[in-house]
Structure formats: structure tokens, C-alpha cells
N, C-alpha and C positions, 0 to 999 in steps of 0.2 A: 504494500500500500504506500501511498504519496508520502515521504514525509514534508514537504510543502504548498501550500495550497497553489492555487494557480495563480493568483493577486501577491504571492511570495515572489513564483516565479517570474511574473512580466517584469516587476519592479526591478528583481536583481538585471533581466535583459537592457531593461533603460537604464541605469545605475552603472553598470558595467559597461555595457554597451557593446559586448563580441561573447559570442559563444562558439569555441573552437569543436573542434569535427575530428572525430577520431575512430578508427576500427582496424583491429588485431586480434585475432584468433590465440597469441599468446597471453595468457592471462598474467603472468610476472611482467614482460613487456607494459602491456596494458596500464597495469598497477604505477610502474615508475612513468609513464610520460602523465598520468592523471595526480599523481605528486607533483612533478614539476608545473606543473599547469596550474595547479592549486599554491603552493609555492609560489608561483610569478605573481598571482595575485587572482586568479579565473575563477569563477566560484557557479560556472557552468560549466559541462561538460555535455555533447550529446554525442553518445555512444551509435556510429552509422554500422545498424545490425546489419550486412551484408553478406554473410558468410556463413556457412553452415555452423550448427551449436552456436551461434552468435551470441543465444537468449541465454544459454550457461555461463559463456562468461561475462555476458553484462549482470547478472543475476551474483557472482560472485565479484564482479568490481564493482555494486554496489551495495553489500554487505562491508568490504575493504573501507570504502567511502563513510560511511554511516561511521562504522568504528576508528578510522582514523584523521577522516579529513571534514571535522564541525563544518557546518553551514556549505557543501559542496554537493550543489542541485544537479542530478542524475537526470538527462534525458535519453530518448531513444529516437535516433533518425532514421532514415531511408526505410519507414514502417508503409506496406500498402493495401492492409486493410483492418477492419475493426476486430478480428479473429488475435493480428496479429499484435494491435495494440493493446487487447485485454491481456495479453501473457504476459507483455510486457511492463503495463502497471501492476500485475499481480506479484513480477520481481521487483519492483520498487520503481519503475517510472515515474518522475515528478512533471515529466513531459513531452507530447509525441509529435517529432517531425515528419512529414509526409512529403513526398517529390511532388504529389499528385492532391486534385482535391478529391476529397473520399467521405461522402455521408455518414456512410458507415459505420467510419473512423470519430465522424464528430458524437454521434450520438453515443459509442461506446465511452468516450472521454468525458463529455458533458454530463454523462451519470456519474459518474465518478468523481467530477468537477476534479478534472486536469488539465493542464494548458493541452491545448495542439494547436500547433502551426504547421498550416495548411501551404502546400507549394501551390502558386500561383503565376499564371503568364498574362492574366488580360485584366482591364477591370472592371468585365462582368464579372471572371473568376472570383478577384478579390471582393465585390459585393457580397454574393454567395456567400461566400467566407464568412464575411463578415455576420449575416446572416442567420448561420450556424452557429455562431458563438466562437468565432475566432478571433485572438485579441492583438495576436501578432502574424502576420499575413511572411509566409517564406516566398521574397520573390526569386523565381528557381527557373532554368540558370541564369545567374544575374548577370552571368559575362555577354548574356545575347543583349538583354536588357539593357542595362548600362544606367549610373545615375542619373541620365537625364527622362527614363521612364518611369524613374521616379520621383522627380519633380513635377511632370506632367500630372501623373496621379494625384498628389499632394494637392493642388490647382483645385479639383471640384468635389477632392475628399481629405480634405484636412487632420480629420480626425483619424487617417488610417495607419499602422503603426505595420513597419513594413522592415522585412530582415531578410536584406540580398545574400545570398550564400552561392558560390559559384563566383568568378572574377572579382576576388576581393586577396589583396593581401598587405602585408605591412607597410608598404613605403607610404609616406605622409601624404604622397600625390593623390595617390589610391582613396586612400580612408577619406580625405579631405573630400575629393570631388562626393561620395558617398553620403557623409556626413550635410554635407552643406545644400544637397539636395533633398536632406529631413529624415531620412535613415533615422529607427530607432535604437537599431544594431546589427551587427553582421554576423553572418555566420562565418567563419576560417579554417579551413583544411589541413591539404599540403603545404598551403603558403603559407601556413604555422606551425605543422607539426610536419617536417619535412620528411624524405623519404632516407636523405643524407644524413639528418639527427638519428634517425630509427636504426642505422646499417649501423651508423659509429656509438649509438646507444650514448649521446652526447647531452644527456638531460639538465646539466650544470646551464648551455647553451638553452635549450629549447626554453628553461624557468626566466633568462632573462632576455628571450626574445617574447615572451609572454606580458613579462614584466615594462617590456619600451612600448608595446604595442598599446597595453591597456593604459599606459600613461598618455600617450600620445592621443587615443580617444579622448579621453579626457577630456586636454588643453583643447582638441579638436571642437569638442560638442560645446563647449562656455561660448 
């Protein structure tokens, strides 16, 4: 069960304002980059289930989580349908990201009263969304999109709270243009947790490239 409400979770996403993106079938692996990430300062995490037994070891790195890293919100991404979302809150999901939008998916969450973030490409999509009680709208992939479909957006739906995932990563250029076109936060991948930290198991690295980024939001968002 959740141990955060969903009005926990939006908050931390505006507050923080990046939730990195991670998936590794090694569960030691797994455990040390979700340390350094908490370490840097991340106090989100969503675990992209993509691999087979994915739900064992997100179910056992957030048990790790619970016991050793206070106030470190467990999500589950790349989820695509409501079957697959109830297993996943039932291991501790605080929140479920979907590539795709999924009914299914909302009403599974919505009983549960769990955040989901819904991927979105148009904005009928994101009405919808909205619609179903989605509070943070995943615009996916953001690299087709680009900040500026998100200022457009912003234009005749002000109130929509919108978290590009896909074509995002650290440099100031990036985030900035992002940011400044109303981004409420971003999702970050590879461009965070890189493929080169994970070979050299460089976690000293990954905690203070965690650590510039989520600063650099910061100064960004004032």
C-alpha cells in the first residue's frame, strides 16, 4: 500500500521539480544508484518496470526504500494497464506512470487514491486526463514535442501541470528552455543515470550529478 498520499506526491514533483527514471533487473545494482539519487538530494524515484520479474525487484527496492531511505517516494513507470498497476500498488507504489493514456489505469489508481501520470501527445489527450483525475499530465516523448508544445498548451490551459520525460537532460540550456515554458517537472533517464555511471558503477558521480541538477532546477524555477 501507498505510503504517500497523492497530494504528498504532486507536491514533492513541484518542490523538487525532476523525477529520474531508472530500470535494472539487478537488485544490488538497483539499491546503490536509488542511494545515490536519494543522497544527491531526489526524493523521487520511478522505477520503468520493463523487464521481466521487474515487479520483484521493484517490490524488494521498495521495502530497501521504506527501511532505509525516510521520505523516498517509490513510483512505477512504463505501466500499460490497470491489471498491471494494481500489482504494482499492492508492492508499495506511491505512483503510476503510463507511456499511454489508459482508463483502466485511472480508475484502478483513483480507488486507491494514487497519483498516475498519464502519457500524453495532444490536448484532447491531456483534457481527458485531466478529466480522469490526472494531476500531473506525462508529456511523452517530449523530444518530439519540445518546450515550445508546451507553452502553446499553457496558452488556453493554464492550470495544466505537465512533466516532459523523453528529450530532457542536465545542461542549463535544456532544463531552462523547459522550465521557462511552465514545466512543472521533468522526468530524467539516461541523461541522468547514464549507461557509463552503471558499467563503471560510478555512484560517488551519479549523487553529485543528481545533486547540480536538482540545484540548478531550483535557481531555474525562482
Amino acid at each position: 500500500m501507498a505510503q504517500f498520499t497523492r497530494i504528498e506526491v504532486a507536491s514533492a514533483m513541484k518542490e523538487t521539480g525532476m523525477v529520474p527514471l531508472f530500470f535494472s533487473s539487478d537488485l544490488e545494482l538497483s539499491k546503490k544508484v536509488l542511494k545515490a539519487c536519494y543522497d544527491g538530494g531526489a526524493r523521487l524515484m520511478e522505477f520503468t518496470a520493463r523487464g521481466d520479474f521487474a515487479h520483484e525487484v521493484f517490490g524488494e527496492l521498495t521495502k530497501y526504500a521504506i527501511t532505509n531511505l525516510p521520505g523516498m517516494i517509490m513510483g512505477v513507470g512504463s505501466v500499460t494497464d490497470g491489471a498491471a498497476a494494481s500489482l504494482y500498488m499492492q508492492l508499495g507504489a506511491n505512483f503510476i506512470v503510463t507511456p499511454v493514456l489508459r482508463e483502466d489505469i485511472a480508475v484502478v489508481c483513483n480507488r486507491r487514491k494514487v497519483l498516475w501520470s498519464s502519457g500524453c501527445g495532444s490536448l484532447t489527450e491531456i483534457s481527458r486526463a485531466e478529466e480522469l483525475g490526472c494531476e500531473i499530465v506525462k508529456l511523452f516523448p517530449g523530444s518530439t514535442y519540445g518546450p515550445g508544445f508546451v507553452k502553446a498548451i499553457k496558452g488556453p490551459q493554464p492550470w495544466t501541470s505537465i512533466m516532459p520525460t523523453g528529450g530532457v537532460n542536465t545542461s542549463e540550456e535544456n532544463l531552462s528552455a523547459w522550465f521557462d515554458a511552465g514545466v512543472t517537472c521533468v522526468g530524467m533517464g539516461s541523461q541522468l543515470i547514464s549507461k557509463e555511471v552503471l558499467a563503471s558503477k560510478d555512484f560517488e558521480s551519479l549523487e553529485q550529478t543528481v545533486a547540480k541538477t536538482l540545484a540548478l532546477i531550483q535557481k531555474l524555477k525562482k
